[in-house]
C-alpha positions as a Markdown table, in Angstrom:
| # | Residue | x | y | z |
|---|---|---|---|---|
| 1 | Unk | 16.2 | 7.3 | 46.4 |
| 2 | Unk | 13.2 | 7.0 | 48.1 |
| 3 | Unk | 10.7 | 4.1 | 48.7 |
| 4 | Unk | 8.3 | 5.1 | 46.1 |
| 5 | Unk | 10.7 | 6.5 | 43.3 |
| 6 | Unk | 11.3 | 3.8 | 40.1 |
| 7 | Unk | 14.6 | 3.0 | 39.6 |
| 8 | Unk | 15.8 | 4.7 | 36.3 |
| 9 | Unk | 16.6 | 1.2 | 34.5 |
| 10 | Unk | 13.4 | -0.3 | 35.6 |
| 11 | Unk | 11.4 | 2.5 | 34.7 |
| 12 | Unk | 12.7 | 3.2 | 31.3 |
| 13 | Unk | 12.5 | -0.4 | 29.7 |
| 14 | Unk | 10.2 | 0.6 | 27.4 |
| 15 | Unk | 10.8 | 4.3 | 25.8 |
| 16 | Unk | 8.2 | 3.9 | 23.2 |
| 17 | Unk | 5.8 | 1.3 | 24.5 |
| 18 | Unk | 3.2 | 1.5 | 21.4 |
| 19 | Unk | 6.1 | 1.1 | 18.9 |
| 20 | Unk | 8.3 | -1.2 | 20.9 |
| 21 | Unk | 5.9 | -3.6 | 22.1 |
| 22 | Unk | 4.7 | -3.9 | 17.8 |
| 23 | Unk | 8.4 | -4.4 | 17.1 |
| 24 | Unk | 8.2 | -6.9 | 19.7 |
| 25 | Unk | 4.7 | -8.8 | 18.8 |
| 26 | Unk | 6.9 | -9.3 | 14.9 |
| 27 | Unk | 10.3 | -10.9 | 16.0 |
| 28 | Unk | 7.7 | -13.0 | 19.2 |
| 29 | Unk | 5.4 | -14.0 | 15.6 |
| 30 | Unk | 8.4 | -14.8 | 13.7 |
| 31 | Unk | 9.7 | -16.7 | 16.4 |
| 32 | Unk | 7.1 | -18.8 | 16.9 |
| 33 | Unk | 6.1 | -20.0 | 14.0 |
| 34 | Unk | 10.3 | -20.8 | 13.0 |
| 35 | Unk | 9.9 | -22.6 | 16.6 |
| 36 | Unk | 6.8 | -24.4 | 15.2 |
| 37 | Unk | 8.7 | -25.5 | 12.1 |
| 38 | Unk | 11.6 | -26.5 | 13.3 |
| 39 | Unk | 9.1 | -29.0 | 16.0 |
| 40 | Unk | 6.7 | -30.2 | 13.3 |
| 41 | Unk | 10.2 | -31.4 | 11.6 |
| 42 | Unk | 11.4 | -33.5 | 14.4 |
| 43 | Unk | 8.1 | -35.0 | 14.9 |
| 44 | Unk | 7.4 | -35.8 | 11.4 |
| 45 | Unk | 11.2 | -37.4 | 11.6 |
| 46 | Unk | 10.2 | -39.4 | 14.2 |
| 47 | Unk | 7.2 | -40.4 | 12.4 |
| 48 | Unk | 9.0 | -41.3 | 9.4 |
| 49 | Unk | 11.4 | -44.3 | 11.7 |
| 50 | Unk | 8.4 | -45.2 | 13.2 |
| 51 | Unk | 6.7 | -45.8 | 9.5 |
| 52 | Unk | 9.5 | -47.7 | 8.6 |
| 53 | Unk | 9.8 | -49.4 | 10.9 |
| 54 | Unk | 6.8 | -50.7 | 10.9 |
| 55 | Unk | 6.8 | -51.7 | 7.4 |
| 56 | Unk | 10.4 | -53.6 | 7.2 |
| 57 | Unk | 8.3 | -55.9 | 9.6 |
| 58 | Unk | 9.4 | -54.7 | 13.4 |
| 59 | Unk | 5.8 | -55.4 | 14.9 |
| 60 | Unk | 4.0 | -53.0 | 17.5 |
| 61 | Unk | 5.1 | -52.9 | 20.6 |
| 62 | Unk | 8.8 | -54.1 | 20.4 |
| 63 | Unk | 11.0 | -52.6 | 22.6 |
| 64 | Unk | 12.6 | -50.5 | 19.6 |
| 65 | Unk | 9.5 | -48.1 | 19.7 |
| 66 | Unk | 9.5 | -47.7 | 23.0 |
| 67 | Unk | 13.5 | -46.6 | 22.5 |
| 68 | Unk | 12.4 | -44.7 | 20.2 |
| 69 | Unk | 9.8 | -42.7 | 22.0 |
| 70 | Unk | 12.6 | -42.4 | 25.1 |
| 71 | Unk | 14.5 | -40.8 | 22.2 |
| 72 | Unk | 11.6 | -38.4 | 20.7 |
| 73 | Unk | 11.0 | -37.3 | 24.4 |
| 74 | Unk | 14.7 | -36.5 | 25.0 |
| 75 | Unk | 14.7 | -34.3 | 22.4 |
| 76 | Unk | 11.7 | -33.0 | 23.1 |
| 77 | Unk | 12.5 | -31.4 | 26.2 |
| 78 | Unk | 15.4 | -30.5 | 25.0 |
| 79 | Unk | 13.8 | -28.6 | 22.3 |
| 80 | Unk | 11.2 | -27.0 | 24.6 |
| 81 | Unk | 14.4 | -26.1 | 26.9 |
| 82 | Unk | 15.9 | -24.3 | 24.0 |
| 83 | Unk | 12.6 | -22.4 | 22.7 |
| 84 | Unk | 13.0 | -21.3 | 26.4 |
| 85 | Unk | 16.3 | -19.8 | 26.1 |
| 86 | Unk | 16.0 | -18.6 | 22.8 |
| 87 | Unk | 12.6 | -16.5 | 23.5 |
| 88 | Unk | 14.1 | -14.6 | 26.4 |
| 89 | Unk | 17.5 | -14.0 | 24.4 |
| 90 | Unk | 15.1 | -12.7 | 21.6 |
| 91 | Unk | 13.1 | -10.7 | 23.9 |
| 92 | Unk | 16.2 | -8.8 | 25.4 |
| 93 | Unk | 17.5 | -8.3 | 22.1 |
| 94 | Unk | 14.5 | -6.7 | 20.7 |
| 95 | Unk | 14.5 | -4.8 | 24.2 |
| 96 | Unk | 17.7 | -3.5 | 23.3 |
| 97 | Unk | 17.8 | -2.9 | 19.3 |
| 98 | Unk | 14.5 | -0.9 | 20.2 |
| 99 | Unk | 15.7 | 1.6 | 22.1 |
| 100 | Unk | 18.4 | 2.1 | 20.0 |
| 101 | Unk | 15.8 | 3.1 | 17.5 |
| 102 | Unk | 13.6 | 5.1 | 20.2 |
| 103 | Unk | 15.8 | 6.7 | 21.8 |
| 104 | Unk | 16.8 | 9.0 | 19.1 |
| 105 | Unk | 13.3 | 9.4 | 18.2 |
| 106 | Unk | 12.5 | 10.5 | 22.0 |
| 107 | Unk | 15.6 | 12.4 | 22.2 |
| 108 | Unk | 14.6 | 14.8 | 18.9 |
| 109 | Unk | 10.7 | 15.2 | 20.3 |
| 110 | Unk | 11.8 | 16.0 | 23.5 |
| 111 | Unk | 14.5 | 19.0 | 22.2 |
| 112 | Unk | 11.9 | 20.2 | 20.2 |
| 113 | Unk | 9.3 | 20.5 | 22.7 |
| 114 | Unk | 11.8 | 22.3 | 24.4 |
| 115 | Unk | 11.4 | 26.1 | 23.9 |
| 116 | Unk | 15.0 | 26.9 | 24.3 |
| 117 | Unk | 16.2 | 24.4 | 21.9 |
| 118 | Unk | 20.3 | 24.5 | 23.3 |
| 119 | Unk | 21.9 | 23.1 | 19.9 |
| 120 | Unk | 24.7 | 21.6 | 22.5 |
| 121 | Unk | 22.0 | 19.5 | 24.8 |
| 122 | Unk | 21.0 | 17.6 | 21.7 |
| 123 | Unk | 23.7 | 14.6 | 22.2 |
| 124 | Unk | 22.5 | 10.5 | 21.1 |
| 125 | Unk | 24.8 | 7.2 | 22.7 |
| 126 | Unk | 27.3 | 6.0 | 19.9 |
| 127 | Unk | 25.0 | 2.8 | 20.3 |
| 128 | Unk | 22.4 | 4.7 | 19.1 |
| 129 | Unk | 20.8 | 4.3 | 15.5 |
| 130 | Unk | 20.5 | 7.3 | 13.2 |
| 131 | Unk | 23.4 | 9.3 | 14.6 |
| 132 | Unk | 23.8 | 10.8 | 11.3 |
| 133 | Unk | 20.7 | 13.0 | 12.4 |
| 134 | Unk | 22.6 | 14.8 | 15.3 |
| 135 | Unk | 24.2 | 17.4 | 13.8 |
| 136 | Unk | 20.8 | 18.2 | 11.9 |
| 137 | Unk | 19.2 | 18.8 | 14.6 |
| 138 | Unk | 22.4 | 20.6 | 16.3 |
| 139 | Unk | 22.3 | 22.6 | 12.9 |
| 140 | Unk | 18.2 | 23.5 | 13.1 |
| 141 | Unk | 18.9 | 24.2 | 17.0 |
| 142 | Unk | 21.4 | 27.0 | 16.0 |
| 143 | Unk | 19.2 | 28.5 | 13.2 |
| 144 | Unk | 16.3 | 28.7 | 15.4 |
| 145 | Unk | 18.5 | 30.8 | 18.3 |
């Protein structure tokens, strides 16, 4: 391999880059606004003791709201450390569901952009979605010969 030349697996993260980087911009969307809502929750729980709190008579500044801030900041960062983790595990699964979807659509535009359409070069990963259309194409490779 020389200096300039890509290596395959860094080259080819993104088959499709129009449709995976869409697919992408969803599940990112989805996630954050489940990330957002599950945050609003915990803060509006936090609220909630501090409300109370306040109104069984614990006045401001007792040491039980500054425990209790200690508390909402724990799990704070713990949140944030999760949203973390999460978003990369989502990104590398929408990475790899994709091109399990774009591969096989690659796969049949290259063979038939290919003029001499072999019906035996037309082969998709058992990973791959839509294996059902292999043999179609295998099948429309022959006719055309």
């Amino acid at each position: 391999m020389s200096k300039n030349e890509v290596p395959r697996m860094m080259k080819n993260i993104f088959i499709n880059p129009p449709f995976q980087l869409k697919i992408m911009s969803y599940f990112v969307g989805l996630f954050v606004l489940s990330t957002l809502s599950l945050y609003t929750t915990t803060f509006l729980l936090f609220w909630k003791i501090k409300q109370k709190a306040l109104n069984v008579g614990i006045p401001d500044g007792h040491v039980f709201y500054r425990f209790l801030l200690n508390q909402k900041n724990d799990v704070d960062n713990l949140f944030i450390g999760l949203a973390i983790v999460n978003l990369f595990l989502l990104l590398a699964v929408v990475v790899a569901v994709s091109h399990r979807i774009a591969g096989p659509l690659h796969k049949i535009k290259m063979h038939l952009e290919n003029k001499e359409l072999d019906p035996e070069s037309f082969k998709l990963r058992k990973s791959d979605f839509f294996r059902e259309i292999e043999p179609m194409i295998q099948k429309f490779s022959n006719k055309k010969q």
